[in-house]
C-alpha positions in Angstrom: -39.1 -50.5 93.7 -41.6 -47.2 93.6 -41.7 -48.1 89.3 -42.7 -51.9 90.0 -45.1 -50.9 92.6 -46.4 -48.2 90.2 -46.4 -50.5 86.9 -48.3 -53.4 89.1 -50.7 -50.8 90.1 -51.5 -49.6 86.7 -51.5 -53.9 85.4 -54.4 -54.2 89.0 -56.6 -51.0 87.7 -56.8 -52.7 84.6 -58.0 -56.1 85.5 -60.4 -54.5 87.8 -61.9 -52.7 84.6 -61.7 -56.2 82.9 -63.1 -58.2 85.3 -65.5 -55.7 86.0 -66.5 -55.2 82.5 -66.6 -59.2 82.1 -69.4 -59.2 84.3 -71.5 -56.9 83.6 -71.2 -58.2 79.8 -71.6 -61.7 80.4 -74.0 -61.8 83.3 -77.5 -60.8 84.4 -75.6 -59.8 87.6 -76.0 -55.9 88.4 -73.6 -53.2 88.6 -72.4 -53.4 91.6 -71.5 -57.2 91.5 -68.1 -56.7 89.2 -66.6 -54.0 91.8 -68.0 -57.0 94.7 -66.0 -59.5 92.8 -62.9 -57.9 91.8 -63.2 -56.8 95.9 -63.5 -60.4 97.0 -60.9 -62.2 94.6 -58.3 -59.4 95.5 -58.5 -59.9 99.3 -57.7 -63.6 98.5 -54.8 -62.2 96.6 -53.5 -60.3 99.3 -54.0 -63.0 101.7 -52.3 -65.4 99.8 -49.2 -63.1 99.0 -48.6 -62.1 102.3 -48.7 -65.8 103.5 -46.2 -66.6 100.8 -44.4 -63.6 100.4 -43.6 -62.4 103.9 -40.0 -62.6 104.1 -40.1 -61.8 99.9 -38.5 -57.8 100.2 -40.2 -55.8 98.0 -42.2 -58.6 96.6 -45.3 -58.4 98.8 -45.0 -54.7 97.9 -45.5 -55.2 94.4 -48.2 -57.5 95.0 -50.1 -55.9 97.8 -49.8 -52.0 97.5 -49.3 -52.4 93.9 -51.5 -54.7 92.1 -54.0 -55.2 95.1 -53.5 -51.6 95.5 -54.9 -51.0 91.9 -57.6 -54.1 91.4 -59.7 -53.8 94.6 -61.4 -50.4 95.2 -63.0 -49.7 98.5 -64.6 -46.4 97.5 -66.7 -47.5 94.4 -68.2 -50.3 96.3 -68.8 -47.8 99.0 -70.3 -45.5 96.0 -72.5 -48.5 94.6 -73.6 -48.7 97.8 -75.3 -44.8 97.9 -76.0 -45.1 94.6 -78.4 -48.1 95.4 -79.7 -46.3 98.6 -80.3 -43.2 96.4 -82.3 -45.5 93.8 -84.6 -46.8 97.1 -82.7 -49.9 96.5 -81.9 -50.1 100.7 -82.2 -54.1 100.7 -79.6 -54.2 97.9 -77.2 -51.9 99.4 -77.3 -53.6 102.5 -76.6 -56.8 100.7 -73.7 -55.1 98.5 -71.9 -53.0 101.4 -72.1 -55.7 104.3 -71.6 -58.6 101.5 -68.5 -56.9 100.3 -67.0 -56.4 103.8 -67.7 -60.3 105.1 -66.7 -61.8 101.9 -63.5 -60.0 101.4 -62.7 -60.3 104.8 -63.3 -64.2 104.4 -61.6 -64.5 101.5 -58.5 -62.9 103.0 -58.7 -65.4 105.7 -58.7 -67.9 103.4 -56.2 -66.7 101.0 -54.0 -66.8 104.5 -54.8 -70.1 105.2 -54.0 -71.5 101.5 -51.0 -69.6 101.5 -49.8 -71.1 104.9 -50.2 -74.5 103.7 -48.5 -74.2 99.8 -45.4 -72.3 102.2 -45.4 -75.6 104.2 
């Protein structure tokens, strides 16, 4: 179980770099919008797995400590957020920190909810 968990990990840190990358290559969005993203979409992740995988075993697990574990990363958006503060940016970070924190918390809720409803 500790090698799934481990493997999924390693498979969620590099979507996060992906996804991450993909947006600051493909968007005029700035930095701190790939971390924001990868943040949001992998509290829906978790919110849907735990809905459909609670009575999975080591399935949630894999999914939650292990590829949610690696994809979302609460200490670079954190960092973005000082970084933007340092830059005089303190409109943006506000945006960034507080955005980050009600959308992933939404997106959990709804991930939850969706989850609910496909388990029936």
């Amino acid at each position: 179980m500790v090698l799934l968990i481990a493997l999924a990990g390693g498979l969620g840190a590099v979507c996060r770099l992906v996804v991450d990358g993909m947006v600051r290559a493909h968007t005029s969005l700035g930095d701190p919008d790939g971390i924001t993203l990868v943040n949001v979409t992998g509290s829906f992740v978790l919110g849907l797995a735990t809905a459909l995988l609670a009575d999975g075993g080591g399935a949630l697990a894999v999914v939650g400590a292990g590829f949610c574990g690696g994809y979302t990363t609460f200490s670079t958006a954190m960092v973005d957020g000082v970084n933007l503060l340092r830059d005089g940016r303190v409109g943006r970070a506000l945006v960034t920190v507080g955005g980050t924190l009600v959308a992933s918390v939404a997106a959990a809720g709804l991930g939850l909810v969706v989850g609910g409803v496909l388990a029936g």
